[in-house]
C-alpha positions as CSV (number, residue, x, y, z in Angstrom):
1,X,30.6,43.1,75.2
2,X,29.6,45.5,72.3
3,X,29.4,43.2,69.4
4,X,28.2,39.7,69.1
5,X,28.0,36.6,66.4
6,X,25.1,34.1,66.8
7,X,25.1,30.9,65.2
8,X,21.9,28.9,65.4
9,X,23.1,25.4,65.9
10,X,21.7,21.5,66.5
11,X,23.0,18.6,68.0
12,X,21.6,15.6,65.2
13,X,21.9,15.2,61.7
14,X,24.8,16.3,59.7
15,X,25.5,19.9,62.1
16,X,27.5,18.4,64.9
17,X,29.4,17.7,61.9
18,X,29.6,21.0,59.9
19,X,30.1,22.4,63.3
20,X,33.0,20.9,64.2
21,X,34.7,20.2,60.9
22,X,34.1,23.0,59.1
23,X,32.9,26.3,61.3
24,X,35.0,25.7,64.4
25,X,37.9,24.6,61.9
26,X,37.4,27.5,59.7
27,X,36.0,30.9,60.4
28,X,35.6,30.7,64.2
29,X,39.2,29.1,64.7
30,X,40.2,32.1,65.5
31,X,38.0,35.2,67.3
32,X,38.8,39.1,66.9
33,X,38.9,40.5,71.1
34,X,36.3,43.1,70.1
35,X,33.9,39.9,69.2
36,X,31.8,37.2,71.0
37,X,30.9,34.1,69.4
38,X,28.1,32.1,70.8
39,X,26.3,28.7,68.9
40,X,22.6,28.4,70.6
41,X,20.8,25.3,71.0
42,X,17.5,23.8,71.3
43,X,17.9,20.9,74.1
44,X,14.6,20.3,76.6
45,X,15.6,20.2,80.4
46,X,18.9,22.8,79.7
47,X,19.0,26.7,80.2
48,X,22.8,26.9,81.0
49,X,25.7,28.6,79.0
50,X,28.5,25.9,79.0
51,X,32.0,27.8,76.8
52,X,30.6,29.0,74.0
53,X,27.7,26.5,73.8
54,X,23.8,27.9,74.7
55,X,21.3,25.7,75.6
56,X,18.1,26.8,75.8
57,X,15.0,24.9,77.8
58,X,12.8,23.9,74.3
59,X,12.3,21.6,71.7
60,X,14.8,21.1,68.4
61,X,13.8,20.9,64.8
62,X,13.3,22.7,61.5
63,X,9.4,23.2,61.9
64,X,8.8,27.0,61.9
65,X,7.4,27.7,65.2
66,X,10.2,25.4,67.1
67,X,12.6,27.5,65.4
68,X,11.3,31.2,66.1
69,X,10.3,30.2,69.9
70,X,14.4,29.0,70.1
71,X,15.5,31.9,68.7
72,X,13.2,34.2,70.3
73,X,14.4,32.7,73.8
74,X,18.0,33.4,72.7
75,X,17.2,37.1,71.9
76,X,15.9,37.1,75.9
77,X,19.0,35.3,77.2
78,X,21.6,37.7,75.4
79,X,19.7,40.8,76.3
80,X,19.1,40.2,80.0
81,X,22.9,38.4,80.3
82,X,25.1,41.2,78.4
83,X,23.4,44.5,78.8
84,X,26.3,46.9,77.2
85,X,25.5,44.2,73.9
86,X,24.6,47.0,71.1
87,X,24.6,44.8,67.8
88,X,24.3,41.3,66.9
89,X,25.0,39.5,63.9
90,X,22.8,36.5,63.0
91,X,24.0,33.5,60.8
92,X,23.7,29.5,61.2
93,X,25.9,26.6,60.5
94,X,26.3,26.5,56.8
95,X,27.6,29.9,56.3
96,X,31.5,31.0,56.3
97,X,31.7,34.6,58.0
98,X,34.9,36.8,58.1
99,X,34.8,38.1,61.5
100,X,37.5,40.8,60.9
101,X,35.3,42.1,58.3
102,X,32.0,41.7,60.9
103,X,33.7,43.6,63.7
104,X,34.5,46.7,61.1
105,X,31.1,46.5,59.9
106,X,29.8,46.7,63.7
107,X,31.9,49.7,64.4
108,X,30.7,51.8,61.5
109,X,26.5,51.3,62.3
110,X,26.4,53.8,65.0
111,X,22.4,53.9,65.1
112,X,19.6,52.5,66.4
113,X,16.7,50.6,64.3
114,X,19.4,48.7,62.5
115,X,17.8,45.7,60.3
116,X,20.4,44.6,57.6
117,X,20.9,41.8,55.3
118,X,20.5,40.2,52.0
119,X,17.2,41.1,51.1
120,X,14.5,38.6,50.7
121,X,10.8,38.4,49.5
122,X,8.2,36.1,50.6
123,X,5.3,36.9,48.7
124,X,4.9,40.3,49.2
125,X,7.1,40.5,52.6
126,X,10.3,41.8,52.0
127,X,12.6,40.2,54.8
128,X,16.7,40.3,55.8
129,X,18.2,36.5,55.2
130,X,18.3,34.6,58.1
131,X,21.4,33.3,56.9
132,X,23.2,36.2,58.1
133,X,22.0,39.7,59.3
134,X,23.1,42.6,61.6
135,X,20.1,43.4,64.0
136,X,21.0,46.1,67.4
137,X,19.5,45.6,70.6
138,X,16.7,48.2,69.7
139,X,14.8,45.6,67.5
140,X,15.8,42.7,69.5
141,X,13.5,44.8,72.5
142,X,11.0,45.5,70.4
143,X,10.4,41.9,68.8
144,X,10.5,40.5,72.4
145,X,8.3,42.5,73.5
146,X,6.2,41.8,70.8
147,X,6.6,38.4,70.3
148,X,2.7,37.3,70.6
149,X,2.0,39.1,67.6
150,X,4.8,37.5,65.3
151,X,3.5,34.5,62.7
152,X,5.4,31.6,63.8
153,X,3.5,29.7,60.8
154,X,6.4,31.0,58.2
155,X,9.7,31.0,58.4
156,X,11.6,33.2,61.4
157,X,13.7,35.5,58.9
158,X,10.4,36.2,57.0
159,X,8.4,36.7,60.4
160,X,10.7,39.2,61.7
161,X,10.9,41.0,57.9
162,X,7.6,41.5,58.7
163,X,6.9,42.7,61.8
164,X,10.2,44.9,61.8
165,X,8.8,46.3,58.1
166,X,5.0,47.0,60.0
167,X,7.1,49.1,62.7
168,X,8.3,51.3,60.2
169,X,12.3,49.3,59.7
170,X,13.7,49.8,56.7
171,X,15.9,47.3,55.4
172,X,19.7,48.2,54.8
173,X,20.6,45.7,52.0
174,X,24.2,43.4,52.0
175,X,25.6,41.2,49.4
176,X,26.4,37.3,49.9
177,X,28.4,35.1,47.9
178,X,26.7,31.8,47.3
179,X,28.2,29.0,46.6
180,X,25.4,26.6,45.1
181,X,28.2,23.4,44.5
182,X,30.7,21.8,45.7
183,X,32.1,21.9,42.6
184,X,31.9,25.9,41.5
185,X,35.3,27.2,40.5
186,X,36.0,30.4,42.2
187,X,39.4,32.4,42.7
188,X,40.5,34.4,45.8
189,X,40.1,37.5,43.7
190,X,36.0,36.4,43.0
191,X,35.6,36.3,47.1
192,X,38.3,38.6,48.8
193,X,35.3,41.4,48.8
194,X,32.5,39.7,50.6
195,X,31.7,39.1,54.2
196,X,29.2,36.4,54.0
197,X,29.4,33.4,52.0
198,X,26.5,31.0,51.6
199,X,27.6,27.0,51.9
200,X,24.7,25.2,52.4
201,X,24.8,22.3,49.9
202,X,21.6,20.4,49.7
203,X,22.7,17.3,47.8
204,X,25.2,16.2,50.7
205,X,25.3,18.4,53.9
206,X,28.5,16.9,54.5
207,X,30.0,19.0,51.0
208,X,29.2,22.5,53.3
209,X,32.3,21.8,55.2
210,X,34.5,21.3,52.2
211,X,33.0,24.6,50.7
212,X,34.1,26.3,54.1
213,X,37.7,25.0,53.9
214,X,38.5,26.2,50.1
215,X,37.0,29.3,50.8
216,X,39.3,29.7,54.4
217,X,42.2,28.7,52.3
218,X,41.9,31.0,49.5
219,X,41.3,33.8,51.7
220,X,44.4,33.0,53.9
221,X,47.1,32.4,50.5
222,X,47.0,29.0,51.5
C-alpha cells in the first residue's frame, strides 16, 4: 500500500455525524484500488485497527497537545504497520476530497522531503494546512524521531510547519476551495478544478454535511 488518506476523526459532538452523513456518504463512498482510507481516533484503553476505524491508546479533544500526541501516534502506527507506504495525504472530517484526483497527485511526486499544502502563516511560521496536505514517509521519520522537540503549545499543522521549515522543507503550495456558507452559490464549472474543498461551517457543524452533498452532486452531473 503506496498511497494513503488520513482522516483525523472523533467520536462526540457533531463528527460521528459529519462522518457518517456526509464523508462516508460522499467522498469516501466509493475508494480508487490504488488508495487506502483510514479515519484515526483518540479512545483511552484501545490500540486496535477495527475496518477502516484506528483507535489509538490516548486522550480525545481539541486542546493542542492532545491533538499532536494523537496524531503523532498515528504517524508510528502507519509507518511500523505498512512499510512499502511512500505518501500520505492528511485531511479531517469537514473537508470533501476527490480521491481520483489524490491518487494522480500521489503518482506524479516521485521524491522524497515532500511537505505540500495550502500555505499558512502563524506569526512568522509559515506552515501546510492541516486541513489537507501531502507529507511522504521521509518527514513522517524524521518528525517521529524528533517528536520531543516539536511545540505541542500551538496548533499541530503549525508545529510541524515549523519544525519541517527548521530542517530545511520547503513548502510546495496547493489551492483549496472554501466554502465559508452554507448558503454560497457555486456552479460545477467554479469547482470541477480543485481537489480539496474546505466545509467546515462554524455557525452549525451540522451545515458541513450539506456543503459535502452539493459539492458531490455537482461534481457527479447529479
Amino acid at each position: 500500500m503506496k498511497y494513503l488518506v488520513a482522516i483525523i476523526s472523533c467520536e462526540y459532538g457533531a463528527y460521528p455525524y459529519i462522518e457518517n452523513e456526509g464523508v462516508r456518504k460522499t467522498w469516501t463512498s466509493k475508494i480508487p484500488d490504488e488508495l487506502k482510507v483510514l479515519f484515526y481516533y483518540g479512545k483511552r484503553g484501545r490500540n486496535e485497527t477495527v475496518g477502516d476505524k484506528v483507535f489509538l491508546d490516548c486522550d480525545e479533544g481539541d486542546n493542542c497537545a492532545v491533538m499532536q500526541i494523537k496524531a503523532y501516534l498515528f504517524f508510528e502506527k502507519i509507518l511500523n504497520e505498512y512499510k512499502d507506504l511512500e505518501y500520505v495525504f492528511f485531511t479531517n472530517l469537514s473537508s470533501y476530497v476527490r480521491l481520483n484526483k489524490i491518487v494522480d497527485m500521489f503518482k506524479n511526486i516521485n521524491t522524497n522531503r515532500y511537505y505540500s499544502g495550502l500555505i499558512g502563516w502563524h506569526h512568522s511560521i509559515q506552515f501546510a494546512s492541516g486541513a489537507g496536505f501531502f507529507i511522504s514517509r521521509d518527514l513522517l521519520e524524521l518528525i517521529i524521531n524528533n517528536k520531543q522537540y516539536l511545540n505541542l503549545k500551538v496548533p499541530g499543522d503549525v508545529a510541524l510547519g515549523y519544525f519541517l521549515t527548521q530542517s530545511g522543507v520547503k513548502i510546495i503550495p496547493q489551492n483549496r476551495f472554501d466554502v465559508n456558507c452554507v448558503t454560497d452559490k457555486f456552479t460545477r464549472e467554479d469547482i470541477i478544478n480543485h481537489y480539496h474543498f474546505r466545509c467546515k461551517q462554524y455557525a452549525n457543524r451540522s451545515h458541513d454535511v450539506i456543503v459535502m452533498h452539493k459539492i458531490h452532486s455537482l461534481l457527479n452531473g447529479e
